[in-house]
KEBA-392450 format. One line per field, with one value per residue (C-alpha): residue number from 1; residue in three letters; x, y, z. Coordinates in nm, 2 decimals, m for minus. Example, Ala and Ser with C-alpha at 12.3 -4.5 7.8 and 13.67 -1.06 7.14 Angstrom:
% KEBA-392450
num [1:2]
residu [ALA:SER]
px [1.23:1.37]
py [m0.45:m0.11]
pz [0.78:0.71]
This chain:
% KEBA-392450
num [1:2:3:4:5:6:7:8:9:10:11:12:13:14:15:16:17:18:19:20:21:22:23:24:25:26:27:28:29:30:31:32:33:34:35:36:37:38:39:40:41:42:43:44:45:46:47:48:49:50:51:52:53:54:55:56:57:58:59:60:61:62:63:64:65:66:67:68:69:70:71:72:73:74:75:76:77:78:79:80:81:82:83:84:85:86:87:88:89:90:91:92:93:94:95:96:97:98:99:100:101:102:103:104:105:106:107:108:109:110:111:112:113:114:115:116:117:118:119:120:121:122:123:124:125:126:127:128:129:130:131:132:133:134:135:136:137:138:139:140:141:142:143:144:145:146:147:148:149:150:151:152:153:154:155:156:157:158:159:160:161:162:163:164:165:166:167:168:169:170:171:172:173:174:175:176:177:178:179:180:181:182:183:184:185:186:187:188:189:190:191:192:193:194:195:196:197:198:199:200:201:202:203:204:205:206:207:208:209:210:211:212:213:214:215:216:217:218:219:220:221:222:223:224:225:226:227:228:229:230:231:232:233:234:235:236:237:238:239:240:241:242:243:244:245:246:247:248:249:250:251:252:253:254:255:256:257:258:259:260:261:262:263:264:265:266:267:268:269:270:271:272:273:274:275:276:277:278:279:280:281:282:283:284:285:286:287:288:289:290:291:292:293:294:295:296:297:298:299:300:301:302]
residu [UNK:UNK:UNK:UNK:UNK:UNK:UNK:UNK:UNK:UNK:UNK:UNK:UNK:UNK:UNK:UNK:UNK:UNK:UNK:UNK:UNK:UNK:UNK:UNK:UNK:UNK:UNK:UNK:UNK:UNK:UNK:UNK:UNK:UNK:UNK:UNK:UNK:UNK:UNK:UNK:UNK:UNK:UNK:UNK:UNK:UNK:UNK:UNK:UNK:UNK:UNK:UNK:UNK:UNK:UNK:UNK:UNK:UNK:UNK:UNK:UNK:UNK:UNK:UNK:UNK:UNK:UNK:UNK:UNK:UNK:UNK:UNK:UNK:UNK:UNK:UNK:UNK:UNK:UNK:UNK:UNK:UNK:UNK:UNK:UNK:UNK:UNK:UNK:UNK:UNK:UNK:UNK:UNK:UNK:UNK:UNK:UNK:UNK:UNK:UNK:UNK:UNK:UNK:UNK:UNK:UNK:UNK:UNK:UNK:UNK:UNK:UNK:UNK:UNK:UNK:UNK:UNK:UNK:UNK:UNK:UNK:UNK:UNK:UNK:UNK:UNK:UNK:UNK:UNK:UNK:UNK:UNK:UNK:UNK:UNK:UNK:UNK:UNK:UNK:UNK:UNK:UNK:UNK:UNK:UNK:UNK:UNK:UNK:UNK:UNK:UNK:UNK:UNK:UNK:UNK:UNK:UNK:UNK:UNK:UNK:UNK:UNK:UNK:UNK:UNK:UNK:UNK:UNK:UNK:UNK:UNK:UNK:UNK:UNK:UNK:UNK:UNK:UNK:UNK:UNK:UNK:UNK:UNK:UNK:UNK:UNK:UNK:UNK:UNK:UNK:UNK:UNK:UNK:UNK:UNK:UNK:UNK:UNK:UNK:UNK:UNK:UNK:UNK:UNK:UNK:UNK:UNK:UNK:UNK:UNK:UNK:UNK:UNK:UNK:UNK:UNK:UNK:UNK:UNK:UNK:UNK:UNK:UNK:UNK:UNK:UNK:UNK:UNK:UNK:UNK:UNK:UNK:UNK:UNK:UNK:UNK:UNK:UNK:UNK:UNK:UNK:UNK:UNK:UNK:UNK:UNK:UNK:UNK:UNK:UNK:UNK:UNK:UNK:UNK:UNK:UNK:UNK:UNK:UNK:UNK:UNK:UNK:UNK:UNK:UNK:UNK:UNK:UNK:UNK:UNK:UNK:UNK:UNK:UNK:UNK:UNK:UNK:UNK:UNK:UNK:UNK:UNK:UNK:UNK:UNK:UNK:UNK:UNK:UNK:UNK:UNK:UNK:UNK:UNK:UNK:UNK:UNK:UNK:UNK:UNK:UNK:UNK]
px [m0.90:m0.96:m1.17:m1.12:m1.43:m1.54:m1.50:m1.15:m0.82:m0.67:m0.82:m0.94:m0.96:m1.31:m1.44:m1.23:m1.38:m1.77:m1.65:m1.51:m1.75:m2.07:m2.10:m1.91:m1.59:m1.42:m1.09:m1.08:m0.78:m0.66:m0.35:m0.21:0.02:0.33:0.71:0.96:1.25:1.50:1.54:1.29:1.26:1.30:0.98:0.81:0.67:0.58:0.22:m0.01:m0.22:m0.54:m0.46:m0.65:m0.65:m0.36:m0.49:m0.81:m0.84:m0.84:m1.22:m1.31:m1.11:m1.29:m1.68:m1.57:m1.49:m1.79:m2.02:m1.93:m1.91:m2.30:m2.38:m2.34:m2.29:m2.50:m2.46:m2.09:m1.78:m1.51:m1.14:m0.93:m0.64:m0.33:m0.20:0.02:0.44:0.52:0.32:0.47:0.75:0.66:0.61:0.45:0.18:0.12:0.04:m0.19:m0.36:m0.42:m0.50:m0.75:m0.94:m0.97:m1.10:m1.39:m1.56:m1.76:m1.99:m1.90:m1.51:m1.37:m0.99:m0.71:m0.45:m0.12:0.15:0.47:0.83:1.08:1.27:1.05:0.86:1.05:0.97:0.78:0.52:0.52:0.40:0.15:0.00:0.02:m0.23:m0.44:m0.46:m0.64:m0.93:m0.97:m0.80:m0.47:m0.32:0.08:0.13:0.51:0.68:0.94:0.92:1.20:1.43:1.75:2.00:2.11:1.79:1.68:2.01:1.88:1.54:1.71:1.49:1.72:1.71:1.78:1.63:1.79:1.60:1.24:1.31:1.34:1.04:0.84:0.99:0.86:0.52:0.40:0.58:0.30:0.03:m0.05:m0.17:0.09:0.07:0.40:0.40:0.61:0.66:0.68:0.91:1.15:1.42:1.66:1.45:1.43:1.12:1.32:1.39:1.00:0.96:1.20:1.06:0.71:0.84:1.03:0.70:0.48:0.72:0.68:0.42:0.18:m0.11:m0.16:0.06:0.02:0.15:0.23:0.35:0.59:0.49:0.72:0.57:0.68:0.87:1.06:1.43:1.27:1.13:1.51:1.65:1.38:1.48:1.88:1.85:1.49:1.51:1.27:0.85:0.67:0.39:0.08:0.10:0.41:0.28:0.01:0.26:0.46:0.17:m0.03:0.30:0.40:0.06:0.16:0.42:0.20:m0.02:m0.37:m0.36:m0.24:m0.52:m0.45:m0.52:m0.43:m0.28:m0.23:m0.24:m0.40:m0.18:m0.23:m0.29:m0.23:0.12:0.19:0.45:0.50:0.33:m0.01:m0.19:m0.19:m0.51:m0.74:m0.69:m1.00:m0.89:m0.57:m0.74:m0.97:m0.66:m0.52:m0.84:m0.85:m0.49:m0.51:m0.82:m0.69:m0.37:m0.55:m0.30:m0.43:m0.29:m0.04:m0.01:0.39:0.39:0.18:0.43:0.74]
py [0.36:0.75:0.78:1.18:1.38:1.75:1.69:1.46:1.55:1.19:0.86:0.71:0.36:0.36:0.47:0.22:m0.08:0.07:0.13:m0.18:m0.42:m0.18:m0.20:m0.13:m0.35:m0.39:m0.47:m0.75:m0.74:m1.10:m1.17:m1.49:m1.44:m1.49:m1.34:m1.16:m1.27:m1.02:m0.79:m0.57:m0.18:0.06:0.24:m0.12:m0.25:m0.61:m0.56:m0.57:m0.29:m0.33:m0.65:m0.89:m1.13:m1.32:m1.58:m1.62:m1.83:m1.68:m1.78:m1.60:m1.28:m1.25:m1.30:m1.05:m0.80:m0.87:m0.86:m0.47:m0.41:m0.53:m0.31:m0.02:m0.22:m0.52:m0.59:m0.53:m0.76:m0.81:m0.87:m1.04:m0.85:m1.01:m0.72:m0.79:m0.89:m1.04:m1.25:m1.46:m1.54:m1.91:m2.31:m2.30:m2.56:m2.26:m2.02:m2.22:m2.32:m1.97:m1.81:m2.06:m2.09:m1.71:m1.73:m1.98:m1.80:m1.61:m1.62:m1.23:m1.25:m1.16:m1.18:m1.15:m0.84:m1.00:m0.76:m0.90:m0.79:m0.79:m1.04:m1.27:m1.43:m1.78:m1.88:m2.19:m1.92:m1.72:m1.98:m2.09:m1.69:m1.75:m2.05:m1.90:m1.56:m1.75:m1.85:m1.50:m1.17:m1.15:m0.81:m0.77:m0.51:m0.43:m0.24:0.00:0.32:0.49:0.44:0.63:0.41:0.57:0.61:0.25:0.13:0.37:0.21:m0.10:m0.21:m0.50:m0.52:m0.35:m0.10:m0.40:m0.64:m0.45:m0.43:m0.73:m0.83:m0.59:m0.75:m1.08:m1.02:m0.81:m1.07:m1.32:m1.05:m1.01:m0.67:m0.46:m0.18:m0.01:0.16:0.48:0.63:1.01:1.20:0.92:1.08:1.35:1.31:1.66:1.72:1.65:1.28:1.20:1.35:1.13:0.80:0.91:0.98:0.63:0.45:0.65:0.49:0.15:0.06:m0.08:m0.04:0.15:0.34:0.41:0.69:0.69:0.95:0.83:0.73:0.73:0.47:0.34:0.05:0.08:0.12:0.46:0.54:0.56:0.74:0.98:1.04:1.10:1.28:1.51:1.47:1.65:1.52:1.71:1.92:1.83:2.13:2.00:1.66:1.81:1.94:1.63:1.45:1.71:1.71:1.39:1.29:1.53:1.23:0.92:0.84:0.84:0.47:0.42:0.36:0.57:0.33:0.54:0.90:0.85:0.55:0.47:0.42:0.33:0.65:0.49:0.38:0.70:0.96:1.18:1.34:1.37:1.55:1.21:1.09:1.28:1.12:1.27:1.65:1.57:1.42:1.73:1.94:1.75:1.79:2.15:2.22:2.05:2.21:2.50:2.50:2.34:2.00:1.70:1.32:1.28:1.67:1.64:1.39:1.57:1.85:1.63]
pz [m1.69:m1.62:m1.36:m1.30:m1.19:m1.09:m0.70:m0.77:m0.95:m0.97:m1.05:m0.69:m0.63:m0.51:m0.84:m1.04:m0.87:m0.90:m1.27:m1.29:m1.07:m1.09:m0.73:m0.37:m0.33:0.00:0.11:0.41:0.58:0.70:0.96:0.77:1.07:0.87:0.90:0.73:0.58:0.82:1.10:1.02:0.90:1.12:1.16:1.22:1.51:1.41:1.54:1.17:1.31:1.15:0.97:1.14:1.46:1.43:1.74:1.48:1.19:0.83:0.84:1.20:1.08:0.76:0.86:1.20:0.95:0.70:1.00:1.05:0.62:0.62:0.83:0.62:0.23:0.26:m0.11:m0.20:m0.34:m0.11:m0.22:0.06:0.15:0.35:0.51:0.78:0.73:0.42:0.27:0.07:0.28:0.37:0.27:m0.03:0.06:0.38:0.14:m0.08:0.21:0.38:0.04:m0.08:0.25:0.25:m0.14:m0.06:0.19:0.04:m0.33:m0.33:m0.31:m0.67:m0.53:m0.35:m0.26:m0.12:0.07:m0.01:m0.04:m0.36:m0.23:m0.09:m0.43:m0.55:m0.89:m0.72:m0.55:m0.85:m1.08:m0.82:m0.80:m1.24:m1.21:m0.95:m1.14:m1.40:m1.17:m0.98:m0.97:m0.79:m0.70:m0.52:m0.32:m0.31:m0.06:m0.23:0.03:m0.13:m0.43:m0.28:m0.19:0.16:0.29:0.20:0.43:0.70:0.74:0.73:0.36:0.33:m0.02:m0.32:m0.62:m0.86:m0.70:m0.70:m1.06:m1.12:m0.92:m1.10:m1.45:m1.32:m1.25:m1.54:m1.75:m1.53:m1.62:m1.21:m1.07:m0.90:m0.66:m0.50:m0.17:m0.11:0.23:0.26:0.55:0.58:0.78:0.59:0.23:0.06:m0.10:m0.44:m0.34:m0.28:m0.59:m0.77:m0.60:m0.72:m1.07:m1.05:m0.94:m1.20:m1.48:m1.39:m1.59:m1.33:m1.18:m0.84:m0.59:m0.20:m0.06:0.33:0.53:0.80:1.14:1.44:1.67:1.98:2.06:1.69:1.63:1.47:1.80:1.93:1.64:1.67:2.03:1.98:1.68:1.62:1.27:1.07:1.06:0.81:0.87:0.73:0.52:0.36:0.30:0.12:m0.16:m0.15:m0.24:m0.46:m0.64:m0.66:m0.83:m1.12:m1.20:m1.17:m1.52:m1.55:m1.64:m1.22:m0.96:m0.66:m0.36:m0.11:0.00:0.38:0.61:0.94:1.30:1.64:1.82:2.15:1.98:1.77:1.91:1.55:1.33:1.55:1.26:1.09:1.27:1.15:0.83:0.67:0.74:0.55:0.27:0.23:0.23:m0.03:m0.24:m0.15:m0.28:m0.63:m0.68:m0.58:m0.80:m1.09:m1.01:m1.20:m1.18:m1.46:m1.54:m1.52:m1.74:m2.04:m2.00:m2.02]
Protein backbone atom coordinates (compact mmCIF):
# COMPACT_ATOMS: atom_id res chain seq x y z
CA UNK A 1 0.00 0.00 0.00
CA UNK A 2 1.68 3.46 -1.06
CA UNK A 3 0.96 5.85 1.24
CA UNK A 4 3.57 8.66 -0.04
CA UNK A 5 2.36 12.32 0.20
CA UNK A 6 3.68 15.99 -0.60
CA UNK A 7 4.91 16.64 3.14
CA UNK A 8 6.41 12.68 3.40
CA UNK A 9 8.92 10.75 1.18
CA UNK A 10 8.23 7.22 2.52
CA UNK A 11 5.18 5.35 3.40
CA UNK A 12 4.51 6.23 7.41
CA UNK A 13 2.78 3.94 9.53
CA UNK A 14 0.30 6.43 10.75
CA UNK A 15 -1.19 6.85 7.40
CA UNK A 16 -1.35 3.12 6.67
CA UNK A 17 -3.56 2.37 9.65
CA UNK A 18 -6.02 5.62 8.90
CA UNK A 19 -5.90 4.12 5.28
CA UNK A 20 -6.46 0.96 6.39
CA UNK A 21 -8.89 1.39 9.62
CA UNK A 22 -10.32 4.95 8.52
CA UNK A 23 -9.50 6.20 11.80
CA UNK A 24 -6.58 6.79 14.56
CA UNK A 25 -4.97 3.41 15.72
CA UNK A 26 -2.74 3.30 18.79
CA UNK A 27 -0.18 1.14 19.95
CA UNK A 28 -0.56 -0.01 23.90
CA UNK A 29 2.45 -1.16 25.15
CA UNK A 30 1.98 -4.10 27.81
CA UNK A 31 4.86 -5.51 30.29
CA UNK A 32 3.88 -9.35 29.95
CA UNK A 33 6.87 -9.35 32.25
CA UNK A 34 8.51 -12.25 30.49
CA UNK A 35 12.37 -13.21 29.87
CA UNK A 36 14.76 -13.93 27.41
CA UNK A 37 16.18 -16.98 26.35
CA UNK A 38 20.12 -15.78 27.30
CA UNK A 39 22.49 -13.35 28.66
CA UNK A 40 21.30 -10.57 27.12
CA UNK A 41 22.66 -7.90 24.25
CA UNK A 42 24.90 -5.73 25.12
CA UNK A 43 23.29 -2.34 24.87
CA UNK A 44 20.38 -3.79 27.09
CA UNK A 45 19.47 -2.94 30.34
CA UNK A 46 16.64 -5.36 31.11
CA UNK A 47 14.36 -2.42 32.31
CA UNK A 48 11.30 -2.41 29.18
CA UNK A 49 11.48 1.33 29.30
CA UNK A 50 8.16 2.35 28.22
CA UNK A 51 6.68 -0.99 28.06
CA UNK A 52 4.40 -1.13 30.74
CA UNK A 53 4.26 -1.76 34.72
CA UNK A 54 5.50 -4.99 35.18
CA UNK A 55 4.10 -5.09 39.15
CA UNK A 56 0.48 -4.38 37.19
CA UNK A 57 -1.67 -6.78 35.55
CA UNK A 58 -2.00 -6.85 31.67
CA UNK A 59 -5.59 -5.25 32.47
CA UNK A 60 -4.28 -2.22 34.85
CA UNK A 61 -1.42 -1.42 32.19
CA UNK A 62 -3.68 -1.22 29.34
CA UNK A 63 -6.75 0.99 30.66
CA UNK A 64 -3.59 3.34 32.58
CA UNK A 65 -2.48 3.91 29.08
CA UNK A 66 -6.01 4.34 27.41
CA UNK A 67 -6.85 6.74 30.10
CA UNK A 68 -4.03 9.20 28.79
CA UNK A 69 -4.87 8.09 24.64
CA UNK A 70 -8.62 9.51 25.38
CA UNK A 71 -7.54 12.29 26.32
CA UNK A 72 -6.42 13.52 23.10
CA UNK A 73 -8.17 10.41 20.58
CA UNK A 74 -11.30 9.50 22.29
CA UNK A 75 -12.52 7.57 19.28
CA UNK A 76 -9.47 5.46 17.98
CA UNK A 77 -8.60 1.53 17.59
CA UNK A 78 -5.97 0.28 19.74
CA UNK A 79 -3.60 -2.68 18.82
CA UNK A 80 -1.88 -4.23 22.01
CA UNK A 81 1.72 -4.20 21.72
CA UNK A 82 3.95 -6.52 24.14
CA UNK A 83 7.03 -4.64 24.05
CA UNK A 84 9.20 -5.50 26.70
CA UNK A 85 11.94 -8.93 26.47
CA UNK A 86 10.89 -11.52 24.38
CA UNK A 87 7.75 -12.38 24.10
CA UNK A 88 7.32 -15.54 23.18
CA UNK A 89 9.78 -17.01 25.24
CA UNK A 90 7.47 -18.85 27.81
CA UNK A 91 4.77 -21.94 28.74
CA UNK A 92 2.58 -21.90 26.14
CA UNK A 93 -0.62 -21.86 28.26
CA UNK A 94 1.45 -18.26 29.80
CA UNK A 95 1.23 -16.86 26.59
CA UNK A 96 -2.28 -17.70 25.65
CA UNK A 97 -3.28 -16.43 28.81
CA UNK A 98 -1.53 -12.94 28.80
CA UNK A 99 -2.42 -12.47 25.02
CA UNK A 100 -6.02 -13.19 25.24
CA UNK A 101 -6.73 -11.23 28.43
CA UNK A 102 -5.04 -8.21 26.75
CA UNK A 103 -7.40 -8.92 23.47
CA UNK A 104 -10.68 -8.76 25.45
CA UNK A 105 -10.45 -5.63 26.96
CA UNK A 106 -11.55 -3.60 24.88
CA UNK A 107 -14.57 -3.48 21.76
CA UNK A 108 -11.88 -1.25 19.89
CA UNK A 109 -8.80 -3.58 19.98
CA UNK A 110 -8.31 -5.00 16.32
CA UNK A 111 -4.91 -6.90 17.42
CA UNK A 112 -1.95 -7.69 18.77
CA UNK A 113 1.97 -6.66 17.94
CA UNK A 114 4.30 -9.26 19.74
CA UNK A 115 8.22 -8.46 20.20
CA UNK A 116 9.95 -11.63 19.95
CA UNK A 117 13.29 -13.08 18.95
CA UNK A 118 14.27 -15.66 15.97
CA UNK A 119 14.91 -18.08 18.13
CA UNK A 120 12.39 -18.08 20.55
CA UNK A 121 9.02 -19.21 18.39
CA UNK A 122 8.47 -23.36 18.76
CA UNK A 123 6.22 -24.77 16.27
CA UNK A 124 3.67 -25.34 19.25
CA UNK A 125 3.43 -21.29 19.72
CA UNK A 126 3.55 -20.84 16.19
CA UNK A 127 0.60 -22.80 15.35
CA UNK A 128 -1.21 -21.17 18.32
CA UNK A 129 -0.36 -17.35 16.73
CA UNK A 130 -1.84 -19.36 13.14
CA UNK A 131 -5.26 -20.03 14.86
CA UNK A 132 -5.40 -16.82 16.59
CA UNK A 133 -4.43 -14.80 13.39
CA UNK A 134 -7.62 -16.02 12.06
CA UNK A 135 -9.72 -14.29 14.75
CA UNK A 136 -7.78 -10.87 14.90
CA UNK A 137 -4.68 -9.41 13.39
CA UNK A 138 -1.38 -10.60 14.64
CA UNK A 139 1.88 -8.66 13.81
CA UNK A 140 5.81 -10.13 15.06
CA UNK A 141 8.15 -7.79 15.60
CA UNK A 142 11.64 -9.44 15.14
CA UNK A 143 14.75 -8.15 16.40
CA UNK A 144 17.56 -8.54 13.59
CA UNK A 145 19.77 -5.18 14.49
CA UNK A 146 22.37 -6.10 12.09
CA UNK A 147 23.05 -8.87 9.60
CA UNK A 148 27.11 -8.90 9.84
CA UNK A 149 28.26 -11.68 11.54
CA UNK A 150 31.05 -9.95 13.80
CA UNK A 151 29.04 -7.29 14.95
CA UNK A 152 26.14 -9.59 15.91
CA UNK A 153 28.82 -11.70 18.27
CA UNK A 154 29.84 -8.29 19.67
CA UNK A 155 26.46 -7.23 20.95
CA UNK A 156 26.21 -10.53 22.16
CA UNK A 157 22.76 -11.36 19.53
CA UNK A 158 23.05 -14.93 20.43
CA UNK A 159 21.75 -16.16 17.44
CA UNK A 160 22.25 -16.39 13.90
CA UNK A 161 21.43 -14.63 10.23
CA UNK A 162 20.39 -18.57 9.29
CA UNK A 163 18.20 -18.68 11.99
CA UNK A 164 16.20 -15.17 11.33
CA UNK A 165 15.77 -16.68 8.03
CA UNK A 166 14.35 -19.28 8.80
CA UNK A 167 11.98 -17.57 11.16
CA UNK A 168 11.08 -15.20 8.62
CA UNK A 169 10.36 -18.44 6.16
CA UNK A 170 8.03 -19.71 8.86
CA UNK A 171 5.89 -16.99 9.43
CA UNK A 172 5.08 -15.74 5.99
CA UNK A 173 4.49 -19.44 5.16
CA UNK A 174 1.73 -18.87 8.43
CA UNK A 175 0.60 -15.62 6.58
CA UNK A 176 1.43 -13.47 10.09
CA UNK A 177 2.60 -9.72 9.83
CA UNK A 178 6.30 -9.22 10.28
CA UNK A 179 8.30 -6.17 11.13
CA UNK A 180 12.33 -6.33 11.55
CA UNK A 181 14.17 -4.00 13.73
CA UNK A 182 17.68 -2.67 12.65
CA UNK A 183 19.87 -0.71 14.99
CA UNK A 184 22.01 2.10 13.50
CA UNK A 185 25.77 3.07 15.16
CA UNK A 186 26.36 -0.35 16.51
CA UNK A 187 29.98 -0.04 17.46
CA UNK A 188 32.68 -0.06 14.34
CA UNK A 189 29.67 -0.33 11.45
CA UNK A 190 30.73 1.73 8.41
CA UNK A 191 28.07 3.43 6.83
CA UNK A 192 28.26 0.66 4.06
CA UNK A 193 27.26 -2.19 6.55
CA UNK A 194 23.93 -0.26 7.71
CA UNK A 195 23.36 0.05 4.29
CA UNK A 196 23.64 -3.55 3.52
CA UNK A 197 21.41 -4.62 6.58
CA UNK A 198 18.75 -2.16 5.21
CA UNK A 199 19.07 -3.55 1.78
CA UNK A 200 18.90 -7.19 3.37
CA UNK A 201 15.66 -6.22 5.43
CA UNK A 202 14.07 -4.37 2.29
CA UNK A 203 14.36 -7.89 0.43
CA UNK A 204 12.57 -9.80 2.73
CA UNK A 205 9.41 -9.62 1.57
CA UNK A 206 7.62 -8.37 4.67
CA UNK A 207 5.92 -5.90 5.98
CA UNK A 208 7.54 -3.01 8.15
CA UNK A 209 11.07 -2.09 9.32
CA UNK A 210 12.30 -0.05 12.54
CA UNK A 211 15.13 1.77 12.47
CA UNK A 212 16.97 2.60 15.92
CA UNK A 213 19.88 4.44 16.43
CA UNK A 214 22.05 3.10 19.20
CA UNK A 215 21.87 4.10 22.72
CA UNK A 216 24.65 3.78 25.29
CA UNK A 217 22.79 3.51 28.63
CA UNK A 218 23.99 2.94 31.83
CA UNK A 219 24.32 -0.06 33.73
CA UNK A 220 24.79 -2.17 30.26
CA UNK A 221 27.86 -4.24 29.30
CA UNK A 222 27.76 -1.29 26.48
CA UNK A 223 28.02 1.15 29.11
CA UNK A 224 31.61 -0.51 29.91
CA UNK A 225 32.73 -0.99 26.44
CA UNK A 226 31.87 2.51 25.76
CA UNK A 227 34.14 3.56 28.68
CA UNK A 228 37.43 1.46 27.71
CA UNK A 229 37.23 1.94 24.21
CA UNK A 230 35.33 5.54 22.85
CA UNK A 231 34.14 3.97 19.95
CA UNK A 232 32.56 6.00 17.48
CA UNK A 233 28.44 7.53 18.22
CA UNK A 234 27.18 9.13 15.21
CA UNK A 235 26.20 12.49 15.02
CA UNK A 236 22.77 13.17 14.30
CA UNK A 237 23.81 14.56 11.06
CA UNK A 238 25.21 11.28 10.08
CA UNK A 239 22.17 9.33 11.22
CA UNK A 240 20.22 11.41 9.05
CA UNK A 241 22.08 9.99 5.83
CA UNK A 242 22.08 6.52 7.20
CA UNK A 243 18.59 6.65 7.34
CA UNK A 244 17.55 8.94 4.38
CA UNK A 245 19.72 6.41 2.59
CA UNK A 246 18.84 3.42 3.77
CA UNK A 247 15.08 4.10 2.96
CA UNK A 248 16.21 4.24 -0.76
CA UNK A 249 16.55 0.30 -0.30
CA UNK A 250 13.31 -0.60 1.47
CA UNK A 251 10.05 -1.03 -1.11
CA UNK A 252 7.14 0.89 -1.19
CA UNK A 253 5.02 -2.18 -0.28
CA UNK A 254 7.09 -1.90 3.55
CA UNK A 255 5.31 0.23 6.28
CA UNK A 256 7.88 2.36 7.97
CA UNK A 257 7.03 1.99 11.76
CA UNK A 258 9.61 3.93 13.03
CA UNK A 259 12.97 6.07 12.29
CA UNK A 260 14.30 6.62 15.81
CA UNK A 261 13.42 5.28 19.28
CA UNK A 262 12.72 6.69 22.67
CA UNK A 263 15.34 6.26 25.96
CA UNK A 264 15.60 7.09 29.42
CA UNK A 265 17.24 10.43 29.61
CA UNK A 266 17.89 9.98 33.19
CA UNK A 267 19.61 6.53 31.99
CA UNK A 268 21.19 7.80 28.66
CA UNK A 269 25.01 8.58 28.53
CA UNK A 270 25.41 8.71 24.40
CA UNK A 271 24.17 10.13 21.80
CA UNK A 272 22.27 13.13 23.71
CA UNK A 273 20.80 14.56 20.48
CA UNK A 274 18.65 11.45 20.45
CA UNK A 275 15.99 13.03 22.80
CA UNK A 276 14.73 15.36 21.04
CA UNK A 277 13.26 12.87 18.90
CA UNK A 278 11.13 15.25 16.97
CA UNK A 279 14.08 17.64 15.80
CA UNK A 280 15.75 14.52 14.29
CA UNK A 281 12.67 13.43 12.61
CA UNK A 282 12.27 16.96 10.91
CA UNK A 283 15.78 16.68 9.83
CA UNK A 284 15.19 13.51 8.26
CA UNK A 285 12.19 15.01 6.41
CA UNK A 286 14.14 18.04 5.54
CA UNK A 287 17.01 16.06 3.94
CA UNK A 288 14.90 13.68 1.55
CA UNK A 289 13.04 16.53 0.58
CA UNK A 290 15.92 18.22 0.10
CA UNK A 291 17.80 15.55 -2.05
CA UNK A 292 14.66 14.47 -3.81
CA UNK A 293 15.21 10.85 -1.67
CA UNK A 294 12.06 8.72 -1.93
CA UNK A 295 11.38 5.21 -0.13
CA UNK A 296 12.27 2.48 -2.58
CA UNK A 297 14.26 4.91 -5.04
CA UNK A 298 17.42 2.38 -5.01
CA UNK A 299 15.43 -0.16 -5.85
CA UNK A 300 13.66 1.34 -9.21
CA UNK A 301 17.28 2.05 -10.26
CA UNK A 302 18.59 -1.46 -9.56
Amino acid sequence: MNLMNDEKHFNTLNNYYKAKYGKKVFKIPLNGNFKCPHSGCIFCNGSGDFAGNKNKTITEQFYDVKRMMENKWNDAYYIVYFQANTNTYAPLEELKQKYEEALSLDKNIIGISIATRCDSITDECLEYLKELNKKTFVQIELGLQTIHEKTSKLINRGHTLKQFDDCIKRLKEANISVVVHIINGLPYETFDMMIETAKYVGSLGIDGIKIHMLYVMKNTPLELMYEKEKFPILTRDEYVKIVSTQLEYIPLSMVIHRLTGDSDKNLLIEPTWSLKKFVVLNEIDKYMRKNKIYQGDKIKEE
